[in-house]
C-alpha positions in Angstrom: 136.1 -1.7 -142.2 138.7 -0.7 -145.0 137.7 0.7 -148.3 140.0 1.9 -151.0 139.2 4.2 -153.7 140.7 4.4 -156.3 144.2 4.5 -155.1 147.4 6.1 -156.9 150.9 6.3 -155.4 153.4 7.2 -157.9 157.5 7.5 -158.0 160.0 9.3 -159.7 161.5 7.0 -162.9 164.7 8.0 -164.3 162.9 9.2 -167.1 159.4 9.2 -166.1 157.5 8.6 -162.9 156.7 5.2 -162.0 153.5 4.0 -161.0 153.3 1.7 -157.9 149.5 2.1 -157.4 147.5 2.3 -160.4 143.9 3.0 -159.3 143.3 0.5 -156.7 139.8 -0.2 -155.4 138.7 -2.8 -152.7 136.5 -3.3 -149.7 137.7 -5.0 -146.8 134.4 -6.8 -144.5 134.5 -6.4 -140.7 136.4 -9.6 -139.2 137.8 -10.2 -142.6 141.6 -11.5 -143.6 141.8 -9.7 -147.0 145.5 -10.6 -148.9 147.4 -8.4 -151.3 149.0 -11.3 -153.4 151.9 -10.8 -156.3 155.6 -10.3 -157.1 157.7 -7.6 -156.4 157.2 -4.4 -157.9 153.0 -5.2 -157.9 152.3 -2.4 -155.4 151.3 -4.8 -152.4 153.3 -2.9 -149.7 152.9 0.7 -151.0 149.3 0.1 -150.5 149.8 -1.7 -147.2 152.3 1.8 -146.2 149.3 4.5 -147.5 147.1 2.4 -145.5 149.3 2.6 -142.8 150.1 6.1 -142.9 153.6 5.8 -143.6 152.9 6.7 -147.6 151.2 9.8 -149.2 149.1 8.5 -152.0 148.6 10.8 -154.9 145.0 10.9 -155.2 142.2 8.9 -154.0 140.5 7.7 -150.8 141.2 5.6 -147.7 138.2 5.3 -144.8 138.9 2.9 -141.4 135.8 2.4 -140.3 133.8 5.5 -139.9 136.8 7.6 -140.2 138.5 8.8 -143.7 141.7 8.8 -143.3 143.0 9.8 -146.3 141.6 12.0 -149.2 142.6 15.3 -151.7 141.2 17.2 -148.3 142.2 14.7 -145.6 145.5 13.2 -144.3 145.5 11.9 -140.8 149.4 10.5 -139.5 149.9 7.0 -138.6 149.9 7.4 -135.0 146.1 9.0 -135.1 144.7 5.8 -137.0 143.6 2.5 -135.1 145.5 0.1 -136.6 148.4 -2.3 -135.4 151.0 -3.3 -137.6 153.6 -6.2 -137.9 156.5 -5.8 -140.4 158.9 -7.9 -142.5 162.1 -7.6 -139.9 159.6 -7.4 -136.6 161.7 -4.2 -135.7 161.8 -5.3 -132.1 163.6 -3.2 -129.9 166.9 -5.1 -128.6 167.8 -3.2 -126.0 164.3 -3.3 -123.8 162.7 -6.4 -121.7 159.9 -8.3 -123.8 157.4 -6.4 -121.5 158.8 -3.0 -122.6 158.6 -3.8 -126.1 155.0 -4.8 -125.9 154.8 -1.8 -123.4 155.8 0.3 -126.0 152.7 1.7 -128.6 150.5 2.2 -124.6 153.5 5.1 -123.6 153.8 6.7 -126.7 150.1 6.9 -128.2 149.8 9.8 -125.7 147.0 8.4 -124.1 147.2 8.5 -120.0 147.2 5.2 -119.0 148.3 4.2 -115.6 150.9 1.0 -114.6 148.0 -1.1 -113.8 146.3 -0.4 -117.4 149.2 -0.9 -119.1 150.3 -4.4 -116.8 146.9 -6.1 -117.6 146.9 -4.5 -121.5 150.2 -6.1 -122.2 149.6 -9.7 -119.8 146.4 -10.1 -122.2 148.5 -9.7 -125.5 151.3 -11.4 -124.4 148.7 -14.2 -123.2 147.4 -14.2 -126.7 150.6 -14.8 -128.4 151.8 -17.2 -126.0 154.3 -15.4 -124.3 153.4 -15.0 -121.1 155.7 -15.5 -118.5 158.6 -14.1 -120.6 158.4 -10.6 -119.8 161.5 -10.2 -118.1 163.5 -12.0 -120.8 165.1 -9.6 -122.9 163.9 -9.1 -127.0 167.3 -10.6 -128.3 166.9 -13.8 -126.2 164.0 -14.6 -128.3 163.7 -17.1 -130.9 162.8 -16.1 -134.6 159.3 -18.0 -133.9 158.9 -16.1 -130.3 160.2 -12.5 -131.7 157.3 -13.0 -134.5 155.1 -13.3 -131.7 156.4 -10.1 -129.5 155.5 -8.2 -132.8 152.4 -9.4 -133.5 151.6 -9.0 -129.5 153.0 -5.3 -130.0 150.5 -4.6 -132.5 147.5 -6.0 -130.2 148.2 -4.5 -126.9 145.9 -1.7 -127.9 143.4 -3.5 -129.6 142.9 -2.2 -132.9 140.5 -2.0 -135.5 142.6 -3.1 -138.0 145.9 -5.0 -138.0 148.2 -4.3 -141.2 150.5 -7.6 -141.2 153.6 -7.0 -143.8 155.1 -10.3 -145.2 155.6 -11.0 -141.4 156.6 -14.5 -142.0 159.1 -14.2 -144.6 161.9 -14.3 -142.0 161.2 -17.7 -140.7 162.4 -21.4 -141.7 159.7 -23.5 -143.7 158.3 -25.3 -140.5 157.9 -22.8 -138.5 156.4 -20.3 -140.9 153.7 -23.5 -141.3 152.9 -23.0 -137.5 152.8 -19.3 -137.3 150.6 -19.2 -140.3 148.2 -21.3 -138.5 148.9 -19.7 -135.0 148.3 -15.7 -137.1 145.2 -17.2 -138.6 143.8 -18.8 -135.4 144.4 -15.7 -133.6 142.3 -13.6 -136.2 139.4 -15.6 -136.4 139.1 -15.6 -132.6 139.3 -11.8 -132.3 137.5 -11.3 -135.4 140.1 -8.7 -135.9 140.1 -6.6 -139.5 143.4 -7.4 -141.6 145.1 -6.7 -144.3 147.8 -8.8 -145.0 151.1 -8.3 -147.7 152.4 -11.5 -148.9 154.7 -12.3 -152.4 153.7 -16.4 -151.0 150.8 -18.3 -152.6 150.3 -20.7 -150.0 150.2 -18.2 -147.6 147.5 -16.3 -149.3 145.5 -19.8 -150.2 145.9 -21.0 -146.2 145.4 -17.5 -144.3 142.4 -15.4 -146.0 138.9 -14.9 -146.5 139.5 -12.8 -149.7 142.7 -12.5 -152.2 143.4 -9.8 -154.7 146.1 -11.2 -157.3 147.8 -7.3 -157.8 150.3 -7.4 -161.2 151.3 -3.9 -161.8 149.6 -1.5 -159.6 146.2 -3.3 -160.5 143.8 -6.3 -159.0 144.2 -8.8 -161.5 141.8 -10.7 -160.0 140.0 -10.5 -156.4 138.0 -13.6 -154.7 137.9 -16.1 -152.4 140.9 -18.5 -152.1 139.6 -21.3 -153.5 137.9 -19.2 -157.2 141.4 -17.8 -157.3 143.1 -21.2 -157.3 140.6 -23.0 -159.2 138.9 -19.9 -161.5 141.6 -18.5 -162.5 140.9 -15.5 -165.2 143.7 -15.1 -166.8 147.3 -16.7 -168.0 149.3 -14.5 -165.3 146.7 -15.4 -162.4 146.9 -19.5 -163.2 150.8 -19.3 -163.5 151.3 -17.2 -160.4 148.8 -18.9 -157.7 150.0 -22.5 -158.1 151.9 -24.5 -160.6 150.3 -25.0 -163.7 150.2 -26.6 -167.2 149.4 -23.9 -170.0 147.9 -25.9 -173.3 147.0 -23.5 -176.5 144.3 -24.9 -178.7 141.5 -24.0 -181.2 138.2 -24.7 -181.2 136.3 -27.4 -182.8 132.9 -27.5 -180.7 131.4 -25.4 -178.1 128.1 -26.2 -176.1 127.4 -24.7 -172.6 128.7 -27.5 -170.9 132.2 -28.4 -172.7 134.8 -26.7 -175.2 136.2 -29.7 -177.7 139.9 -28.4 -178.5 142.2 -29.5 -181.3 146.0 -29.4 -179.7 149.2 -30.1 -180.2 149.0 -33.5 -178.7 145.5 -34.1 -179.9 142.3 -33.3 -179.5 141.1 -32.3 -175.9 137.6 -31.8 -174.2 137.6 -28.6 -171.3 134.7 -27.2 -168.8 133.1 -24.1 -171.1 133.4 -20.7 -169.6 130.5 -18.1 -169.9 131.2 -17.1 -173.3 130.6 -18.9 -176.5 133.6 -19.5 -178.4 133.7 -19.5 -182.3 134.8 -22.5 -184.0 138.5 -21.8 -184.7 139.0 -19.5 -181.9 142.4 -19.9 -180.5 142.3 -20.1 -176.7 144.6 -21.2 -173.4 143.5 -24.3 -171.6 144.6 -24.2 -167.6 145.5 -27.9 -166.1 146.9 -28.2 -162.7 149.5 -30.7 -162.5 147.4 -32.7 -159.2 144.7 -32.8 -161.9 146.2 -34.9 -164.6 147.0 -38.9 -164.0 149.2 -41.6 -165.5 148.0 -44.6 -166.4 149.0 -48.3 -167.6 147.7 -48.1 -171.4 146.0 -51.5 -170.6 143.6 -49.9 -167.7 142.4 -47.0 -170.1 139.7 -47.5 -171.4 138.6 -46.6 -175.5 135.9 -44.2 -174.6 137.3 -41.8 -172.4 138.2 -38.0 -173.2 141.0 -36.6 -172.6 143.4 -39.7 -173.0 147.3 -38.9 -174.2 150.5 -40.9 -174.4 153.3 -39.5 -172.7 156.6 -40.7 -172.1 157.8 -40.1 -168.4 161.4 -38.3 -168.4 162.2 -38.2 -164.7 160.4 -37.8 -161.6 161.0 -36.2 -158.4 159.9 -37.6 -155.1 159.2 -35.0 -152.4 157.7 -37.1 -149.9 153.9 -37.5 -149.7 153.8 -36.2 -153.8 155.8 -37.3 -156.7 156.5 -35.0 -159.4 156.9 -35.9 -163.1 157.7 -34.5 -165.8 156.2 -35.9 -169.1 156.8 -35.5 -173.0 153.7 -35.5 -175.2 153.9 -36.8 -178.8 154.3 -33.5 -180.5 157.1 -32.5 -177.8 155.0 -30.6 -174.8 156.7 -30.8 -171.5 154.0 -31.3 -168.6 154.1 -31.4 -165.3 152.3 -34.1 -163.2 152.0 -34.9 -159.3 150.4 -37.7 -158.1 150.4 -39.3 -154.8 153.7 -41.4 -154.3 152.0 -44.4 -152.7 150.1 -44.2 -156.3 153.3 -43.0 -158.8 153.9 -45.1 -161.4 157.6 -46.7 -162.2 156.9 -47.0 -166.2 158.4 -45.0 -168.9 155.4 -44.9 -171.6 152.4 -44.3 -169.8 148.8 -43.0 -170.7 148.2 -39.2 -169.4 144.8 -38.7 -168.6 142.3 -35.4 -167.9 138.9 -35.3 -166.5 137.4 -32.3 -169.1 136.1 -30.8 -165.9 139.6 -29.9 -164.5 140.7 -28.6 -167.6 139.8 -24.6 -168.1 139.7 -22.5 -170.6 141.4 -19.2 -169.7 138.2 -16.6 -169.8 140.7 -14.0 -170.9 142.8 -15.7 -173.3 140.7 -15.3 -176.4 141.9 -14.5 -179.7 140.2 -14.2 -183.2 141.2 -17.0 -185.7 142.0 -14.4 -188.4 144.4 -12.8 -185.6 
């Protein structure tokens, strides 16, 4: 439903031009929520605004369904291309009735609709949204939550083929952006509705889509599903960005196909092997999340196991269902730990622990020993 070709979008520097979009390529599957993930400056929204219309790439190529809508030969303007779109502010319009604002894309897409047309068009989105029954209420007596909604009914009413949603919940308090993101992503799957969605926030991207592309500098870093992205990651900026994460530099004492034996800092450490055989003293990062690692009693552990460290526990902070610690290895790492508060432990010198299955080695963190 939306394929990109090898996108460019460039801007003038103070010195040189800029790129924003550095030859982007993705595919976006009927009825999928594809996410444009990363930090400011990454080229998310400039390629959400040549999608859109509202940008002029340099060179490559844009097609919405059968129709290409962008190309060296081909521009077509915003308001010829099927697609709704909800922005960052919702750009409601205060002065007009909800009704009117919803109203609004039906009486200026030039298409001839009549009154009745346009009344059951906007009682359907307005259903969908929840909002029916307010449309005599005017747009500024809305609530954050409910002027979200007015936007995302705006870009509904005509029923696009493709729904452009631009960090639309950036705007709202923490506990209502948890509903809305469930309420967006309900709404989606029902109407099987093609979107690409703009977002700077991980969980956002983790909860919402069928497909993420981690973009660092006009570039996919790395494209999958939600769960590869959080648990594959390929490289050092893709595990720090998507989710907290412990970094751990080793070398390599033993590689099989099933496990990587590490000597660290704090000791020796046993990680899942990637696809690549490794060299014995091949330098490498190992990715840990911090749910991932334990704390023990020194007493339960037993002399066997992998992956066993003693830490000392320099503070902890509750947050409610999840305790986080921070701990000091031996040799002077920080790490980051969160464990279940009905489970956190209240001792000082404790026993870190790993299972070598959590712990990855970074498939793009290779160096040479001689290096």
């Amino acid at each position: 439903m939306i394929r990109i070709d090898v996108l460019r979008k460039r801007y003038p520097g103070q010195d040189t031009t800029v790129s924003a979009v550095d030859g982007l390529s993705f595919d976006v599957a009927q009825g999928q929520l594809y996410t444009l993930l990363g930090p400011s400056g990454c080229g998310k929204t400039t390629t959400l605004r040549c999608v859109a219309g509202l940008e002029r790439p340099d060179s490559g190529t844009i097609v919405l369904g059968e129709t290409e809508v962008y190309s060296q030969s081909t521009f077509i303007p915003t308001h010829q291309r099927d697609l709704g779109m909800v922005f960052q502010s919702y750009a409601i319009w205060p002065h007009m009735t909800v009704f009117e604002n919803a109203a609004f894309p039906l009486r200026v897409s030039g298409r001839r609709s009549g009154r009745a047309k346009i009344d059951e068009a906007v009682g359907e989105a307005l259903e969908l949204v929840g909002l029916a029954g307010y449309e005599s209420r005017m747009a500024t007596q809305l609530s954050g939550g409910q002027q979200q909604r007015l936007s995302l009914a705006r870009a509904l009413v005509r029923r696009p083929t493709v729904l452009l949603l631009d960090e639309p919940l950036s705007n709202l308090d923490a506990k209502l952006r948890e509903h809305m993101r469930q309420e967006i992503r309900q709404l989606q799957q029902r109407l099987r509705i093609t979107t690409l969605f703009v977002t700077h926030d991980q969980i956002e991207a983790l909860a919402m889509s069928d497909r993420v592309a981690v973009l660092r500098d006009g570039k996919i870093e790395q494209e999958a599903s939600p769960q590869a992205i959080y648990n594959e990651p390929t490289s050092e900026f893709v595990a720090n960005f998507v989710g907290a994460t412990n970094l751990v530099k080793g070398a390599v004492l033993d590689w099989t196909t099933q496990s990587t034996t590490l000597e660290t800092k704090f000791g020796e450490l046993v990680a899942v092997s990637g696809t690549e055989r490794l060299r014995e003293g091949t330098e490498v990062t190992v990715a840990i999340r911090p749910e991932d690692l334990t704390l023990r009693d020194s007493a339960t552990c037993g002399s066997q196991e992998q992956n066993m460290w003693p830490v000392e526990v320099m503070f902890s902070s509750f947050t409610g269902a999840v305790t986080e610690f921070k701990v000091l290895t031996e040799s002077g790492q920080g790490i980051t730990v969160r464990a279940p508060s009905r489970d956190a432990t209240g001792q000082r010198h404790v026993v870190m622990h790993a299972e070598p299955m959590v712990c990855r080695v970074l498939p793009d963190s290779q160096v040479s020993a001689g290096a």
